[in-house]
Residue frames relative to the residue before (quaternion, step in Angstrom):
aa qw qx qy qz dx dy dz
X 1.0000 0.0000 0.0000 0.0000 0.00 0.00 0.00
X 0.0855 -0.7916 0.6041 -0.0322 3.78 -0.71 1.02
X 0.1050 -0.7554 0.6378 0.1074 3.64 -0.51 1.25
X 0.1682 -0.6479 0.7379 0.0859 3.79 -1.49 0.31
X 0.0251 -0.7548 0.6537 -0.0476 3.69 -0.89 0.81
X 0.0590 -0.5567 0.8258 0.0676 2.94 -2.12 0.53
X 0.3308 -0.7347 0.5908 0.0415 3.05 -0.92 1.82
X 0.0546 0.7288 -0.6743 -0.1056 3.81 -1.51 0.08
X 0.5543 -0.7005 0.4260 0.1434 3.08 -0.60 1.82
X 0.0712 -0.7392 0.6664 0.0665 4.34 -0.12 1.06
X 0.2401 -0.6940 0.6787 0.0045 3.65 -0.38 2.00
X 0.6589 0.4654 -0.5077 0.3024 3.91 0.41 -0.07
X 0.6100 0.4601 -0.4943 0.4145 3.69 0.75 0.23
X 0.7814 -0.3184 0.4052 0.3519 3.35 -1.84 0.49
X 0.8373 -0.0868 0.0027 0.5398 3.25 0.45 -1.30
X 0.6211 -0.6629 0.2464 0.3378 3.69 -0.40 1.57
X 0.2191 -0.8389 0.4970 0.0345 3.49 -0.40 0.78
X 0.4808 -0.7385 0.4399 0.1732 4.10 -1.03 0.36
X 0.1945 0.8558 -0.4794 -0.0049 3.37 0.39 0.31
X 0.3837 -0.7062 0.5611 0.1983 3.72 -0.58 1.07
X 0.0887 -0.6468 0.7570 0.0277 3.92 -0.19 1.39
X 0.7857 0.1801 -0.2613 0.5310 4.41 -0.37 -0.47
X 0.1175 0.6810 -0.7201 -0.0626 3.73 -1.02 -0.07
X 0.4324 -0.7188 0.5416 0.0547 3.37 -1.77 0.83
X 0.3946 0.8277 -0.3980 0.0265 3.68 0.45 -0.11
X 0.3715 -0.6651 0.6345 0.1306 3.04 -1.12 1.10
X 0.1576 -0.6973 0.6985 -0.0322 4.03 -1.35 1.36
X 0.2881 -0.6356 0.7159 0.0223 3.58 -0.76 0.90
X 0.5160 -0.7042 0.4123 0.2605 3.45 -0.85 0.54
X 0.7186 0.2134 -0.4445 0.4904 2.94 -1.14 1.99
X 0.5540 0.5578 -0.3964 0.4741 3.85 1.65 -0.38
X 0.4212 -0.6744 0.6046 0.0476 3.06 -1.25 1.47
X 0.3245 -0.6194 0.7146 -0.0209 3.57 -1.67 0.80
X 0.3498 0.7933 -0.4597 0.1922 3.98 0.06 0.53
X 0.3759 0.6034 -0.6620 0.2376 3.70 -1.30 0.27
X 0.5577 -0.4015 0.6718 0.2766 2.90 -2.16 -0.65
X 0.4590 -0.6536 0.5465 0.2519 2.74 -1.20 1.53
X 0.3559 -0.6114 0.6801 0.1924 4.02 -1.51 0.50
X 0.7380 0.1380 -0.0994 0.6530 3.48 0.88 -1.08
X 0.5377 -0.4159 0.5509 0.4842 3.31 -1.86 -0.90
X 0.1471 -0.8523 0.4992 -0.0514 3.04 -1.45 1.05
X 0.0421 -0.7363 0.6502 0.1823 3.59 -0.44 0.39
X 0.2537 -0.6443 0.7194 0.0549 3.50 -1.55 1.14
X 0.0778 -0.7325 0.6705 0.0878 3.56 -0.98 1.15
X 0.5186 -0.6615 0.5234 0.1396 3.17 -1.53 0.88
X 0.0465 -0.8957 0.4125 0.1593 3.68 0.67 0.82
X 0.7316 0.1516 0.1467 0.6483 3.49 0.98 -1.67
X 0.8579 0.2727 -0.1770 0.3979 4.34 -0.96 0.62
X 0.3206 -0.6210 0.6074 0.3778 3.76 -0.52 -0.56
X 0.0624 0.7326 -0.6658 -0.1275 3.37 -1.41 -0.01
X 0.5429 -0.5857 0.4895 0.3502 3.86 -1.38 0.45
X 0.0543 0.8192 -0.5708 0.0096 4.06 -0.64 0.74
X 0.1116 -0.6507 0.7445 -0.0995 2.99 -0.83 1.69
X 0.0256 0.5741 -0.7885 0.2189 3.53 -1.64 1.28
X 0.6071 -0.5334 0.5761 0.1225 2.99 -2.03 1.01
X 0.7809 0.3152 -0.2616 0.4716 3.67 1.42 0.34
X 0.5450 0.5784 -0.2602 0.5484 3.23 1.89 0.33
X 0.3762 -0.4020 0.7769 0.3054 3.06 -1.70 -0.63
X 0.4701 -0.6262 0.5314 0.3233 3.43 -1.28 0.95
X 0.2066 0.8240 -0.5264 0.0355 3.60 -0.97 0.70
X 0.6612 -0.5018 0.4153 0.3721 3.26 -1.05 -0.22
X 0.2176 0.8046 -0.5518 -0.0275 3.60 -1.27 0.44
X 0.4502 -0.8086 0.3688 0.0871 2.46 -0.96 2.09
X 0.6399 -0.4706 0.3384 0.5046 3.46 -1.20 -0.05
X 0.7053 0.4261 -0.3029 0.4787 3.85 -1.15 -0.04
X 0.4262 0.8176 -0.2316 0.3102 4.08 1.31 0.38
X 0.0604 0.8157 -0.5726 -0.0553 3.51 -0.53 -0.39
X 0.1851 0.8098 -0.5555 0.0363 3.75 -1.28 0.76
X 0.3900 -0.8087 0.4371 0.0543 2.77 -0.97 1.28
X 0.2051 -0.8869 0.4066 0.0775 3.71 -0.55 1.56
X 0.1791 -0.6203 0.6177 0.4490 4.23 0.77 0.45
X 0.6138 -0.4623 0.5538 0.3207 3.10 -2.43 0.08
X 0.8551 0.1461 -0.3138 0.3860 2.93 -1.24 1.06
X 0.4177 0.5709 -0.5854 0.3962 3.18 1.40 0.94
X 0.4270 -0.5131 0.7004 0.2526 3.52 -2.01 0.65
X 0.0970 -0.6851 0.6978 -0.1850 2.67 -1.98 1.08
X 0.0143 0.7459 -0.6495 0.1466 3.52 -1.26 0.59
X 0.1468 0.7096 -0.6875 0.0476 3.52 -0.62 1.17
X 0.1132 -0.7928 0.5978 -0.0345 3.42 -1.37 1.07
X 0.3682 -0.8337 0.3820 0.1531 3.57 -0.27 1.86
X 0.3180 -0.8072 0.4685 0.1666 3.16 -0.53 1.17
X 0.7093 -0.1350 -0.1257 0.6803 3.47 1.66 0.24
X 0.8423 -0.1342 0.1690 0.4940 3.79 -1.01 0.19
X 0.1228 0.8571 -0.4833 0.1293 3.44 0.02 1.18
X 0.2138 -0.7867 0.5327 0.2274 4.05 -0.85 0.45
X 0.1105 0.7881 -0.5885 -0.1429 3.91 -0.42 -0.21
X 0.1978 -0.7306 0.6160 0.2184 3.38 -1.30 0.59
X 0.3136 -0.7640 0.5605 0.0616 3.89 -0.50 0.89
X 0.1757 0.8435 -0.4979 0.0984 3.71 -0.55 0.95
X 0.0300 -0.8706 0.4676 -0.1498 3.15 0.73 1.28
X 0.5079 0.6558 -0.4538 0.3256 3.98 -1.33 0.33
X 0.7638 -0.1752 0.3598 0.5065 3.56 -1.30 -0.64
X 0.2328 0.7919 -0.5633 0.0379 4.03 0.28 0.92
X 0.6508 0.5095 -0.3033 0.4742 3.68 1.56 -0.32
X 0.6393 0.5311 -0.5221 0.1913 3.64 0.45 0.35
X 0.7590 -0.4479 0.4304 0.1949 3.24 -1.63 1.29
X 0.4594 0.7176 -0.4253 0.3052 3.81 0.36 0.71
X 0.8529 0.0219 -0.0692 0.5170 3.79 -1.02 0.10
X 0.8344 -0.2258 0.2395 0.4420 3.72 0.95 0.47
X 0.5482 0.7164 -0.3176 0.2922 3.15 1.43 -0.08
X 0.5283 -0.6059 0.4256 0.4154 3.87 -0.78 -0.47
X 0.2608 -0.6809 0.6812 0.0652 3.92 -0.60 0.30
X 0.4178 -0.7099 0.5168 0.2333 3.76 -1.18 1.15
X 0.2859 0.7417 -0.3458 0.4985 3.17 1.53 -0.02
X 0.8348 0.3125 -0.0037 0.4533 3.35 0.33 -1.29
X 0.6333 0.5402 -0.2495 0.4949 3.31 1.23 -0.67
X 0.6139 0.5031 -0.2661 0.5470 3.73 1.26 -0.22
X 0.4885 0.6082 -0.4957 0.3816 3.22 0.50 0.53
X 0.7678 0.3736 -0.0801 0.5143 2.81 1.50 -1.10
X 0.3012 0.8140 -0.4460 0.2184 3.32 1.63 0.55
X 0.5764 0.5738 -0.3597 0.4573 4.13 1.21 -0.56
X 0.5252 0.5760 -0.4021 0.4803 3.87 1.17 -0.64
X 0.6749 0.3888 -0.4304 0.4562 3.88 0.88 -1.09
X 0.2381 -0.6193 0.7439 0.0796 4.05 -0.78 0.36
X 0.8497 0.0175 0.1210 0.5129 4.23 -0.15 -1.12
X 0.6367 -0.6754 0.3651 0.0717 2.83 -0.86 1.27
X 0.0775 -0.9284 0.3576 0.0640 3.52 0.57 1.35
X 0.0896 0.8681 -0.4470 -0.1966 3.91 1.22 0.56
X 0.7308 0.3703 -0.3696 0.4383 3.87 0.67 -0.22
X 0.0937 -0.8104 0.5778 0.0264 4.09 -0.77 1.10
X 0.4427 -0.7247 0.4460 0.2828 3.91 -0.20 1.65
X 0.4999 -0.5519 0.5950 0.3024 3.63 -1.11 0.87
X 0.1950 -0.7336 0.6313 0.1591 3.64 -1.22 0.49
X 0.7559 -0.4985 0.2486 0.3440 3.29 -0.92 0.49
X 0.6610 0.4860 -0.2217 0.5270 3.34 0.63 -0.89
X 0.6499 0.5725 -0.2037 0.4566 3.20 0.88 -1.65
X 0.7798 0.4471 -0.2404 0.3664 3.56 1.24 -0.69
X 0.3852 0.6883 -0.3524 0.5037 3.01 2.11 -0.66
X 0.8324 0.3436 -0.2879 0.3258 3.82 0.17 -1.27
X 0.6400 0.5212 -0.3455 0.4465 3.49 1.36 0.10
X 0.7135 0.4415 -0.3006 0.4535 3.32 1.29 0.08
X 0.3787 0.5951 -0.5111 0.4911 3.46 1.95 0.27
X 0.4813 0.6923 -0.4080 0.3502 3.94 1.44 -1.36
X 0.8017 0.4456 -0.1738 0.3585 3.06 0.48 -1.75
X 0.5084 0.6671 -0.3449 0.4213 3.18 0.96 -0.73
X 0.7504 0.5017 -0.0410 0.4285 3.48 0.54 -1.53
X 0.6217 0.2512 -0.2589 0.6952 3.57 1.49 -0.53
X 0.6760 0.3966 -0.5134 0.3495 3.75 0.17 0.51
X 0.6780 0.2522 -0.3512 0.5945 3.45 1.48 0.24
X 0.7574 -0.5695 0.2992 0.1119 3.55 0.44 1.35
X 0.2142 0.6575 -0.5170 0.5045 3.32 2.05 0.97
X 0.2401 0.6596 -0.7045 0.1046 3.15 -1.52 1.61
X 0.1527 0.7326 -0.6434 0.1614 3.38 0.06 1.50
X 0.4077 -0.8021 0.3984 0.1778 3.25 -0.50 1.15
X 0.6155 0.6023 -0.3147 0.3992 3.29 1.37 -0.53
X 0.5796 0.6095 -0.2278 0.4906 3.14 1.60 -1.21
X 0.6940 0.4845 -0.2063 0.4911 3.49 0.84 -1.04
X 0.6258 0.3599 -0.4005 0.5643 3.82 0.52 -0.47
X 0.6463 0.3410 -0.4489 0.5143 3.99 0.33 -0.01
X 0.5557 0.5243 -0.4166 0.4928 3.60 0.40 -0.23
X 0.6945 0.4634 -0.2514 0.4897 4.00 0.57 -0.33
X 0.5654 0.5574 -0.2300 0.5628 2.93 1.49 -0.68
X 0.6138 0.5566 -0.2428 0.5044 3.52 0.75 -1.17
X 0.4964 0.5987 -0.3728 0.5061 3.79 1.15 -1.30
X 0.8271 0.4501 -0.2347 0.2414 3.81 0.03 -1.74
X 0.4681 0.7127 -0.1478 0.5011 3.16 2.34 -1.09
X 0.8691 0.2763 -0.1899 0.3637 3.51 0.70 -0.96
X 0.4573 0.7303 -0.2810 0.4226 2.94 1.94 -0.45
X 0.6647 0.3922 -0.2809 0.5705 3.56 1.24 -1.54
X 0.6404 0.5197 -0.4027 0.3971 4.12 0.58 -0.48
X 0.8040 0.1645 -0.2050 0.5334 3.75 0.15 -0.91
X 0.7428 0.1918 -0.3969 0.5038 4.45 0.20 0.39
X 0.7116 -0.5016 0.4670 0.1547 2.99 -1.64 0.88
X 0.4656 -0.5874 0.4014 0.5264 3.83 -0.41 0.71
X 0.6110 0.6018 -0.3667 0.3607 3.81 0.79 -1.80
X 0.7270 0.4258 -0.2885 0.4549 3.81 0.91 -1.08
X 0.5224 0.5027 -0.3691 0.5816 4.09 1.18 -0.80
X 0.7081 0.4517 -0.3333 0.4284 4.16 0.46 -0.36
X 0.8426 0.1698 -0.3431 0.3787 3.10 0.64 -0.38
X 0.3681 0.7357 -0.3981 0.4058 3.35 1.38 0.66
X 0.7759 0.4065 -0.0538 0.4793 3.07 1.39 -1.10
X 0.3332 0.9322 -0.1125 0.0853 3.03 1.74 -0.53
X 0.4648 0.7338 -0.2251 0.4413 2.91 2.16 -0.91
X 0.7621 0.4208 0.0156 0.4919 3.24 1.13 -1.76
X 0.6671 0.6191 -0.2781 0.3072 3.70 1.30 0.23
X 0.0201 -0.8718 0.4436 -0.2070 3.49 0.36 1.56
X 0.6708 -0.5865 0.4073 0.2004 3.39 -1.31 0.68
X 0.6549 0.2835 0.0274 0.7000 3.28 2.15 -1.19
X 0.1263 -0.8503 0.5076 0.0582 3.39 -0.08 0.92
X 0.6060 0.5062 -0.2115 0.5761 3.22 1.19 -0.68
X 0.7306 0.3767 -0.2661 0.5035 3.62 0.88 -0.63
X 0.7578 0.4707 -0.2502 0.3763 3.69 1.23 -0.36
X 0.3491 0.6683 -0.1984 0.6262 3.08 2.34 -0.45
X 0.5891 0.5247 -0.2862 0.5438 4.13 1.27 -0.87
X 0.7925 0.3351 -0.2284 0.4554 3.29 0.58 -1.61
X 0.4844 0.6093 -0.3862 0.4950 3.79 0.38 -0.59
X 0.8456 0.3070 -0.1987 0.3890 3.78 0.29 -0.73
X 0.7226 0.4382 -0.1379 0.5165 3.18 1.47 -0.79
X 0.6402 0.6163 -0.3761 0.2625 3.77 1.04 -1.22
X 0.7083 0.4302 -0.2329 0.5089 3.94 1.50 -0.52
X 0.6119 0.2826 -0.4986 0.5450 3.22 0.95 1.14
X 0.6298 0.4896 -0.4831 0.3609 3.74 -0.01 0.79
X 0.3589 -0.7018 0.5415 0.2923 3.27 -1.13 -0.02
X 0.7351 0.4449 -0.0475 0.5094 3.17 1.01 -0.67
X 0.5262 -0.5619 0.5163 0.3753 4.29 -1.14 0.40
X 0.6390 0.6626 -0.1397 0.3648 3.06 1.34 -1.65
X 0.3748 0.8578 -0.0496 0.3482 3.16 1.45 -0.88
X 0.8110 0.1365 0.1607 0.5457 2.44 -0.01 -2.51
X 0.5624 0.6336 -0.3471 0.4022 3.46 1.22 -0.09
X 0.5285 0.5836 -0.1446 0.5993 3.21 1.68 -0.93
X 0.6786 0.2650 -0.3453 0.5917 3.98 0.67 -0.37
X 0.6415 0.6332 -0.2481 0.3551 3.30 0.73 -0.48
X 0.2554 -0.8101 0.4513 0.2736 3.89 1.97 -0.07
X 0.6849 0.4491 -0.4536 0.3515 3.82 1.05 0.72
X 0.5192 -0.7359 0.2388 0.3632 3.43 -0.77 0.83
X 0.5846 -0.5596 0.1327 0.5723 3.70 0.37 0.88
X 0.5520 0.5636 -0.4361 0.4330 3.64 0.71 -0.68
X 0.6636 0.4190 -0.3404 0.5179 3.83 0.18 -1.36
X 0.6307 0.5834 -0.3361 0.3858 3.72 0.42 -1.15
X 0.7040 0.4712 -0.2941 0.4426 3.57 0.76 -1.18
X 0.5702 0.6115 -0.2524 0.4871 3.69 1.22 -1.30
X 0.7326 0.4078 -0.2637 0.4769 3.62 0.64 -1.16
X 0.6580 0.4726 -0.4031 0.4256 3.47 0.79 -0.88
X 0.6819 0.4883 -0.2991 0.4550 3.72 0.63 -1.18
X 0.6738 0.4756 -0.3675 0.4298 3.66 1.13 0.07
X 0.7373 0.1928 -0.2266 0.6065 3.55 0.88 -0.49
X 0.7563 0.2016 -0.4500 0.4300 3.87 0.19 1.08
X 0.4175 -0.7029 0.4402 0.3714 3.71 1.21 0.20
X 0.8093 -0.0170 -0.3000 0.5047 3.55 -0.32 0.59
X 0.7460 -0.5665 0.1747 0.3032 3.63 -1.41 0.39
X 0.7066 -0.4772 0.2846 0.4382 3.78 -1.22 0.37
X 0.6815 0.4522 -0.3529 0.4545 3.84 0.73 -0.79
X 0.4386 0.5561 -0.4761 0.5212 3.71 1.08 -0.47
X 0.7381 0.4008 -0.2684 0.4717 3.48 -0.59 -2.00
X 0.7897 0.3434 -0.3227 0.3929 3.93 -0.49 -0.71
X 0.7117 0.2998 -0.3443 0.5339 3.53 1.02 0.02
X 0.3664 0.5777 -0.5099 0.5216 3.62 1.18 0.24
X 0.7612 0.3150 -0.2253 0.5202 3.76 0.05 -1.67
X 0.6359 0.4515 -0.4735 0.4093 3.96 0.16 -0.09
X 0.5105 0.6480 -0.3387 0.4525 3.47 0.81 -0.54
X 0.6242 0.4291 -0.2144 0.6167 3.53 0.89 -1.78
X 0.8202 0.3675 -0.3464 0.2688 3.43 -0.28 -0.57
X 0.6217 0.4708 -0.2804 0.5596 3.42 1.34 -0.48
X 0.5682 0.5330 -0.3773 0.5008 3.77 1.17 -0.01
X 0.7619 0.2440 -0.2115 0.5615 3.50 1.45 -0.42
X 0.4536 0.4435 -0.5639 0.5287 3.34 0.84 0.76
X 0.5721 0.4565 -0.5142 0.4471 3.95 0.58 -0.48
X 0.8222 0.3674 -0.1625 0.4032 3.45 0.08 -1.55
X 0.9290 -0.0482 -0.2809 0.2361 4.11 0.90 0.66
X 0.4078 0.6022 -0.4330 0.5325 2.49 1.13 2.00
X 0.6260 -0.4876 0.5182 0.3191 3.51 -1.44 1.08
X 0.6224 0.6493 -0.4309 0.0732 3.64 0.42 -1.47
X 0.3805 -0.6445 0.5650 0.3473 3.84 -0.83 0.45
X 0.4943 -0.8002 0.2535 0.2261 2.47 -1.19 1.58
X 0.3036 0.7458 -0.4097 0.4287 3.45 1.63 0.12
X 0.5441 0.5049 -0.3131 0.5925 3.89 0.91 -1.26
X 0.7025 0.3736 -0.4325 0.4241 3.81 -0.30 -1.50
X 0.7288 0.5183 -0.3708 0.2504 3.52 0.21 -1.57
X 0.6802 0.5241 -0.2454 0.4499 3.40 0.82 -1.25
X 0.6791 0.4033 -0.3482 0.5048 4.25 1.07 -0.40
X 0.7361 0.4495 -0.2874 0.4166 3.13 1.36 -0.14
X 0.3507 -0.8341 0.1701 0.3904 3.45 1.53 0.40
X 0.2926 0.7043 -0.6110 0.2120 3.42 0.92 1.15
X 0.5088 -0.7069 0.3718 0.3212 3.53 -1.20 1.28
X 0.8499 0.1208 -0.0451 0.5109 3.64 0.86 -0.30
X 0.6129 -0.6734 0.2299 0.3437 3.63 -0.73 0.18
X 0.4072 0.6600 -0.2300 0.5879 2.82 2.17 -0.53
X 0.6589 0.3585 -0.2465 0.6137 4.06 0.68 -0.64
X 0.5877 0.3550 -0.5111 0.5170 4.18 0.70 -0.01
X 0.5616 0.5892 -0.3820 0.4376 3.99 0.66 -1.71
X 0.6007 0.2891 -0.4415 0.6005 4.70 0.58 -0.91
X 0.5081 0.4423 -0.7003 0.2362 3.85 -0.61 -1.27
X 0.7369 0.6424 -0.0978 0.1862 2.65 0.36 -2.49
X 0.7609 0.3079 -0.2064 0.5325 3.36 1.02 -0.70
X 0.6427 0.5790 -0.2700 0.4228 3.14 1.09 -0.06
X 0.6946 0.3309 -0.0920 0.6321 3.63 1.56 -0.80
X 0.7568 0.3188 -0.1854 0.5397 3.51 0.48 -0.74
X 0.4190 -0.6560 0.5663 0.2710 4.14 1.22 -0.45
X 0.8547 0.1306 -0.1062 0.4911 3.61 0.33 -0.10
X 0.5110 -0.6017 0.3825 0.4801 3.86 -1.11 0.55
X 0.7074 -0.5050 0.2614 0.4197 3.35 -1.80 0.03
X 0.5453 0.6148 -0.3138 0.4757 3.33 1.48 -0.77
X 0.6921 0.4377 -0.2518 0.5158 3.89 0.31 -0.83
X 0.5832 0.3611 -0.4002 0.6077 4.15 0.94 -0.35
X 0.7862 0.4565 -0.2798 0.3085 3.73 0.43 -0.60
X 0.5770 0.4577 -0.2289 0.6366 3.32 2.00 -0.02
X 0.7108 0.4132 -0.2693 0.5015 3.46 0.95 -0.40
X 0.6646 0.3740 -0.2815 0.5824 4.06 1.71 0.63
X 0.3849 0.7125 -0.4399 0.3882 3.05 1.22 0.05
């Protein structure tokens, strides 16, 4: 496995910190790529195919010539089914600058997206400027100044060669009446246990909180947070080692015998038989 990076110094901490806004990574076949997203990210497929399972997908394939798009704090896991390249570009991809597009703007056209479109075909051109990227991080170009216009360029070519209707449902995961209020939940909704909780970090009184949530995701907060727990415990089964005793117990099921129903009950099969049957 061979990482390349373009670092971007984050002067707002105490003590200055790296954050990798482009990564390079080379996957030999069977080498995995996984975490939580910190930012949004789009992962291009440059060179190979790999299997992607995420807590906002369907496991699938992705082929070379690709692109996908992970919200923050989504999980993820791509696994090269033979010699594979990915470029990672993760950070501030939605601001409204030198011609770009703004999610802001891209919701207008959220009613055109009907199905959820999570893989968006590189275009030619579109592929030309990610391999000038690559180029440049295989010979160890890190001008930061150069790079933060290059990301920019990313937002430029996106709004020129895909339709808004196609940029919506690509993005779709991350498109909300309340950006500022859905940008809250997204960071916060996997560290509570409780609506109440998050309603409480959230400085609304749980009533207003419920109203606001059922307005900018259409149906209600205890739905949606048990919708995304589901995903996420479907991809802690299928890419992790953890016993499933460990998963069950971080996930606050009182016994293993009450994870083994969830499990049959939501997923159709036990945890052990989904985790052998993705392997």
């Amino acid at each position: 496995m061979k990482d390349n990076y373009y670092f971007q110094r984050n002067s707002c901490m105490e003590e200055a910190s790296l954050t990798p806004l482009i990564k390079l990574q080379t996957l030999q076949k069977g080498e995995q790529e996984k975490g939580t997203a910190e930012f949004h990210m789009i992962i291009f497929l440059l060179q190979g195919d790999c299997w992607l399972t995420s807590d906002f997908y369907s496991p699938q394939v992705v082929e070379e010539g690709y692109a996908v798009f992970i919200p923050l704090q989504g999980c993820y896991d791509f696994t090269a089914r033979k010699c594979s390249r990915l470029l990672i570009m993760q950070g501030d991809l939605f601001q409204k600058q030198m011609g770009g597009f703004s999610l802001e703007t891209l919701y207008r056209f959220y009613p055109e997206s009907k199905e959820e479109q999570s893989l968006l075909p590189i275009k030619p051109l579109l592929m030309m400027y990610l391999k000038q990227i690559e180029l440049y991080l295989d010979h160890c170009f890190d001008n930061i100044e150069f790079f933060d216009i290059k990301i920019q360029e990313l937002q430029i070519l996106l709004s020129h060669f895909y339709s808004p209707g196609e940029l919506a449902s690509f993005f779709r995961s991350v498109l909300n009446s309340d950006l500022t209020f859905a940008s809250f939940v997204l960071n916060n909704w996997h560290g509570v246990k409780s609506v109440q909780e998050l309603a409480g970090l959230s400085h609304y009184c749980e009533t207003g909180f419920r109203k606001k949530f059922r307005q900018v995701f259409g149906i209600s907060p205890y739905k949606w947070i048990q919708q995304k727990r589901s995903a996420r415990l479907y991809y802690e089964i299928v890419n992790n080692k953890k016993p499933f005793k460990l998963i069950a117990e971080e996930y606050g099921f009182k016994s293993i015998q009450h994870f083994n129903e969830y499990c049959n009950r939501y997923f159709k099969c036990t945890p052990g038989a989904l985790r052998k049957n993705t392997v």
